[in-house]
Each structure stands twice: as structure tokens, then as C-alpha cells.
C-alpha positions as CSV (number, residue, x, y, z in Angstrom):
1,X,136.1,66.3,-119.1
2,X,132.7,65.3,-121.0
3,X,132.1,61.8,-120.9
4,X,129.3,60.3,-122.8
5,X,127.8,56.5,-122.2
6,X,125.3,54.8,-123.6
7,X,125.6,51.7,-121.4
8,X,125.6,49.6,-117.9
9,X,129.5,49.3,-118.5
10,X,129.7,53.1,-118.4
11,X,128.2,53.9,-115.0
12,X,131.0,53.8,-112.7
13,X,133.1,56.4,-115.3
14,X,130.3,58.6,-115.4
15,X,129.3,58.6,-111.7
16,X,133.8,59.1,-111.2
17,X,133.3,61.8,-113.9
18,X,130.3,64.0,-112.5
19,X,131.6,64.0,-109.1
20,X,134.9,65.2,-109.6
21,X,134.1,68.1,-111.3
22,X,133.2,66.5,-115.2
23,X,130.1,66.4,-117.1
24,X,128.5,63.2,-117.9
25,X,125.5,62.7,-120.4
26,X,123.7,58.9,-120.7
27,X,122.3,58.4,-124.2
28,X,119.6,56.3,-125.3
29,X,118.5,55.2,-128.3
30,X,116.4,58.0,-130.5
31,X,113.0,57.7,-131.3
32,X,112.8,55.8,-127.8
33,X,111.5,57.3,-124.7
34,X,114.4,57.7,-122.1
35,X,114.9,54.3,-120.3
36,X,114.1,54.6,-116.7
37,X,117.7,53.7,-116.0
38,X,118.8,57.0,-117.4
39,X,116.1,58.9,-115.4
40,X,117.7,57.3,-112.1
41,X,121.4,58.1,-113.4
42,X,119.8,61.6,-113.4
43,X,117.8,61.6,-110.4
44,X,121.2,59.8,-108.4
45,X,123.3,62.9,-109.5
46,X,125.4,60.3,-111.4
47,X,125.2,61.9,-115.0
48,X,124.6,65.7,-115.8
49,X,122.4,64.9,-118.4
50,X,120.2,62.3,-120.9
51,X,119.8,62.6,-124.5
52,X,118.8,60.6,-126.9
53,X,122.0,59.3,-128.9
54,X,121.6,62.2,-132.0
55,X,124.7,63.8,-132.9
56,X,122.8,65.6,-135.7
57,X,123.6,69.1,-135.7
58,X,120.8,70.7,-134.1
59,X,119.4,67.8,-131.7
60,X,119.3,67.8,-127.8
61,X,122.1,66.2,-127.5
62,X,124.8,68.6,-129.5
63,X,123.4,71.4,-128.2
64,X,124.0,69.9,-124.8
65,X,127.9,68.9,-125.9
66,X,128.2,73.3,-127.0
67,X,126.8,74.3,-124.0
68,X,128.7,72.2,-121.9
69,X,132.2,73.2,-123.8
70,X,131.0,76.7,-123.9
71,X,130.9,76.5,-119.6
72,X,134.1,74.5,-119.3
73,X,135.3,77.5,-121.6
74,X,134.3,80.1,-119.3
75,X,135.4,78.5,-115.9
76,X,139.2,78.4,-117.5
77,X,138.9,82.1,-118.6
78,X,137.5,82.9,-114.9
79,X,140.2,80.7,-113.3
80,X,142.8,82.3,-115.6
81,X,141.6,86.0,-114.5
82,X,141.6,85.3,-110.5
83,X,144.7,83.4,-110.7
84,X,146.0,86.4,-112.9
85,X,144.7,89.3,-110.9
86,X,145.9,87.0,-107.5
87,X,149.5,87.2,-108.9
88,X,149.4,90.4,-109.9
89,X,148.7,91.7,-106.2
90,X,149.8,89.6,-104.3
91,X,153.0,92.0,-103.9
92,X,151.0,94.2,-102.4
């Protein structure tokens, strides 16, 4: 899960998010320097990630979004292999 917030209100789902396993970015406003809210959300290990709120192809923030699919992506495929190769010797 990938859960995005951009306010107070959204704490408590990212903090719930990131520890179990999700990815959670705070966004702030752009043109804006990064609140220091959003640094402590960092620094507390509550969200993965800040960005400002640009959903324009190329910003920070998108590129953030691919590469966190892109891992979530990956950890299936390995998870699907072990759990493949698991079954397939475990007649052994």
C-alpha cells in the first residue's frame, strides 16, 4: 500500500502504513520549502518520504510513486519465486 497525505489528519494512517510494511510519502505544497513537520515525519520513521505535492510527470514526487510500485513489483515476484521453488521441493 502507498499512502500519500498532505495533512495533520493523515498522520496516524501513514505512521499505521509505514510500519506495517506500506509506503507513506507527506506532501507539501510546491514552490515551498518542506515544512519542518514533514522533516520530523521523516526523521520519526513515520513516512518513507516528502515531496512537494507535483504530480507532473517528471517531478520528485512521481518518480518517487514508480519507484516505489516498481519495489512493491519486485517483492511479489520474489515472494512468488520462494513460495514457488518452496512448493516445488518441499516433496523432497
Amino acid at each position: 500500500m502507498i499512502y500519500v497525505g498532505d495533512g495533520k489528519s493523515d498522520v496516524p494512517c501513514m505512521s499505521v502504513t509505514s510500519k506495517n510494511g506500506g509506503y507513506a510519502v507527506a506532501v507539501y505544497p510546491p514552490g515551498r520549502k518542506a515544512p519542518k513537520v514533514c522533516l520530523q515525519l521523516l526523521q520519526a520513521g513515520r513516512v518513507n518520504s516528502i515531496a512537494p505535492a507535483d504530480f507532473t510527470p517528471d517531478s520528485p514526487l512521481v518518480q518517487i510513486l514508480k519507484t516505489t510500485l516498481k519495489t512493491i513489483a519486485q517483492n511479489i515476484a520474489l515472494q512468488h519465486s520462494l513460495f514457488s521453488q518452496k512448493t516445488r521441493y518441499s516433496t523432497c
